[in-house]
C-alpha positions in Angstrom: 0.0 0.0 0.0 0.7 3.3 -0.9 -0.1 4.7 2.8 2.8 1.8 4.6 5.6 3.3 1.5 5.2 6.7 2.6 4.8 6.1 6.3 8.4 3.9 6.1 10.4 7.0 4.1 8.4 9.6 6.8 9.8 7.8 9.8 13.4 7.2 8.3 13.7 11.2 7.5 12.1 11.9 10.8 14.7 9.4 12.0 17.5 11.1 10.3 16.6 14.7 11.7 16.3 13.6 15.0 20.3 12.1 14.9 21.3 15.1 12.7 19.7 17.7 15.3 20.2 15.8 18.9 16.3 16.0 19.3 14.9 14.4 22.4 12.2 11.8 21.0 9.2 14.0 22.0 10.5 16.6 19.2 7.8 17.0 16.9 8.7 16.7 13.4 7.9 20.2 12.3 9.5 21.1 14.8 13.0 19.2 13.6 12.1 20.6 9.9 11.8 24.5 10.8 15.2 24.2 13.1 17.2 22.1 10.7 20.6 23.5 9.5 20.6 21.2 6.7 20.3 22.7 3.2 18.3 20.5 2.1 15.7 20.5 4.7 15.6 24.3 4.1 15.1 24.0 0.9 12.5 22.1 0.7 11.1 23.0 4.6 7.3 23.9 3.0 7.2 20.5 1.1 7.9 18.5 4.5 5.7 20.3 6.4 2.9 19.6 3.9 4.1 15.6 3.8 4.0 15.7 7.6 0.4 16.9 8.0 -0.4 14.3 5.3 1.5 11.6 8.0 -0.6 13.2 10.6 -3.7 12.2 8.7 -2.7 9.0 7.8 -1.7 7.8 11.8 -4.3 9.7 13.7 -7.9 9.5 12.0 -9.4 6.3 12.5 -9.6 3.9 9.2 -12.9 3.1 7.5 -13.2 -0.4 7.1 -9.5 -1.0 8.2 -8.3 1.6 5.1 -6.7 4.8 5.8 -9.0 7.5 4.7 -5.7 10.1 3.3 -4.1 6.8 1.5 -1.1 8.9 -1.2 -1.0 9.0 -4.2 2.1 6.8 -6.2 3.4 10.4 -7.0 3.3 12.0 -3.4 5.7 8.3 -2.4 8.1 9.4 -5.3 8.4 12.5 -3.7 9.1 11.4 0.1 11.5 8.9 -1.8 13.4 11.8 -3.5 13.8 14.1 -0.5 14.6 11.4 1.8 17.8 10.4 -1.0 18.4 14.7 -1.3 17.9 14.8 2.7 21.4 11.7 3.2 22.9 11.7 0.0 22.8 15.1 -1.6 24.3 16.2 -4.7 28.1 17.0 -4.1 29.8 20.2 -6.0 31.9 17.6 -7.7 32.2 16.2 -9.8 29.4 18.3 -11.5 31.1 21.5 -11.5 34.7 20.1 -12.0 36.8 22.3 -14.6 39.9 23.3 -15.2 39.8 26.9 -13.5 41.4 29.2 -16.3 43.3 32.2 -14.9 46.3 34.9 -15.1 48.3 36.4 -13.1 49.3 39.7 -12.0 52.0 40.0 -15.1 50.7 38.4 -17.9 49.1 40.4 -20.7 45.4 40.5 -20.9 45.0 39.7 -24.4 45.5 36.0 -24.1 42.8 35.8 -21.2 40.2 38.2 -23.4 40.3 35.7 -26.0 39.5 32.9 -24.2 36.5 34.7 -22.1 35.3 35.0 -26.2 35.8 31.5 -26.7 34.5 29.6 -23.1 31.9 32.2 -22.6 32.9 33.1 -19.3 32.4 36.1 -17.4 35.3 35.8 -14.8 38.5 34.4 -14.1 40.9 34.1 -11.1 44.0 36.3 -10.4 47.0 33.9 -9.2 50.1 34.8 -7.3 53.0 33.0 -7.9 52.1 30.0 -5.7 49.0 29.8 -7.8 46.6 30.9 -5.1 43.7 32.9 -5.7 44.3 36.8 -4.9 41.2 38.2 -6.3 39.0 37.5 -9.1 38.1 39.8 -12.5 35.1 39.9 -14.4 33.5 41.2 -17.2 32.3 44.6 -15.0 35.8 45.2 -14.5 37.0 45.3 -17.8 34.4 47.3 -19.1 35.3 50.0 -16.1 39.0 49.6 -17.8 38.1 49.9 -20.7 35.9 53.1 -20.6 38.9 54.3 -19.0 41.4 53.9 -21.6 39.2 55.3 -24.4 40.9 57.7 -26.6 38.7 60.7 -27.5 38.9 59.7 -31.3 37.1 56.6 -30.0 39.5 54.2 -30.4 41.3 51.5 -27.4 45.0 50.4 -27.4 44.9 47.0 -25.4 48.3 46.1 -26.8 51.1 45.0 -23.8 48.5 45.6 -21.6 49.1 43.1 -17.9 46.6 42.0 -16.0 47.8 44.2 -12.8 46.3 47.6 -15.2 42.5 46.3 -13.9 43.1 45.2 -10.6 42.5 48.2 -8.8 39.2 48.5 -10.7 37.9 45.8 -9.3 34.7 47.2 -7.4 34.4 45.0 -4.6 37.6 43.1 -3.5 38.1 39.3 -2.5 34.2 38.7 -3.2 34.3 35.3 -3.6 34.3 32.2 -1.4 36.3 29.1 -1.2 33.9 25.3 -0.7 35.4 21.7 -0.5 34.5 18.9 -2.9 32.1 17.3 0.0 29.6 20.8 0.0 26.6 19.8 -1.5 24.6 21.9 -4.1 22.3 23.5 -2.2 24.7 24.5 0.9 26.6 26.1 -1.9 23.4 27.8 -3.3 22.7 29.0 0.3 26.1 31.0 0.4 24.8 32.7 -2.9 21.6 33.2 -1.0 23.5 34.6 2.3 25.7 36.6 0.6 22.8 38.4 -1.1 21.0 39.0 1.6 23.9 40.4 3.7 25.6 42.3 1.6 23.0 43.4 -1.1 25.2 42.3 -4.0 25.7 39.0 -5.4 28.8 36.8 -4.8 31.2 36.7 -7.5 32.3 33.0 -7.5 32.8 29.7 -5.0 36.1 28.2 -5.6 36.0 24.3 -5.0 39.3 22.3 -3.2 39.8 19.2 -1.4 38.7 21.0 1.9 37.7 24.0 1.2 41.3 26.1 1.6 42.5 28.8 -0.5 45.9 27.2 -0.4 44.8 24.0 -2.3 44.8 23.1 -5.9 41.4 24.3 -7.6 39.3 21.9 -8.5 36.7 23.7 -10.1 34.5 26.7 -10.1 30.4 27.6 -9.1 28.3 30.5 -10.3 25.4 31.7 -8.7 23.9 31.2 -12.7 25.2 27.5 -12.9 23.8 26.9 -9.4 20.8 28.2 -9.7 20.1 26.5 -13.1 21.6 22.9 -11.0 19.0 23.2 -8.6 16.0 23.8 -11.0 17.0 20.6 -12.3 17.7 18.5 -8.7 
């Protein structure tokens, strides 16, 4: 039945949040979904709440001739199914958004890194010192601010033996980017998007992704708030 599928994934979420929050057994389940810190949970906290009134009326209103009277539908046990997989086993940042994480540094002339923005389509790209760790990041607003700089009043911009360090102190907000290890799911790193929005009023440039999340280690790939958000439309 329907109604003994939904009640087993119910009770193995509820499980779940009660080990992941150190909830004493009496704890309702609402409860454990509005004061979860799990990504997950958050995102999906209206969804749960609706499942668990539809667990309430399954357990607590008497059955008519020994059937429950809310039994679910074969969609609505798909559903508890596929937040109880997000809920323990959540997409990881890798290896979907592993890339090779094209940059420059200080030195290095910016027509070799212009070109390749044309060809990948990319809006950003890293700044490395000499150990190859991130020092700030450049983007597309950036150059333009350059570039309306160095326009000649005939119209016309020289770009030629031009180094990377010409733009850096252009940059409008500095180090505005986050670093996330290889274990950070998809929507923990949405959330920091999310949080850095709603604290700061602007959006976050980039998260880079290492082994455990420090600057210091080798770059295993890069998030946008557009690549994330376009992820989780599709989890």
């Amino acid at each position: 039945m329907n109604s003994e599928d939904f009640l087993d994934y119910y009770n193995k979420i509820d499980l779940y949040l009660r080990k992941a929050g150190g909830h004493d057994p009496e704890v309702t389940f609402a409860q454990k979904v509005k004061t979860s810190r799990n990504a997950v949970v958050k995102s999906y906290k209206n969804e749960l709440l609706s499942l668990g009134e539809l667990r309430n009326a399954i357990v607590h209103y008497p059955k008519i001739k020994n059937k429950v009277i809310a039994e679910p539908h074969e969609e609505v046990v798909v559903q508890i199914k596929d937040l109880y997989e997000k809920i323990t086993n959540p997409i990881k940042v890798i290896p979907d958004f592993q890339c090779e994480v094209l940059g420059a540094q200080e030195d290095d002339f910016i027509n070799n890194i212009l070109l390749e923005m044309g060809k990948r389509s990319f809006s950003q790209f890293p700044v490395f010192d000499k150990k190859g760790v991130v020092i700030e990041v450049i983007s597309t607003n950036t150059i333009a601010r350059w570039l309306s700089s160095q326009l000649e009043s005939n119209g016309t911009i020289i770009v030629e033996k031009v180094k990377i360090k010409a733009l850096m102190d252009l940059i409008e907000f500095r180090e505005n980017y986050k670093y996330i290890s290889r274990n950070t799911s998809i929507y923990a790193a949405y959330d920091l998007f999310i949080e850095h929005i709603n604290t700061f009023k602007r959006n976050l440039d980039v998260l880079f992704i290492t082994a455990t999340g420090k600057k210091e280690e080798k770059l295993l790939g890069i998030v946008t708030i557009e690549d994330i958000a376009a992820k989780m439309k599709m989890s």
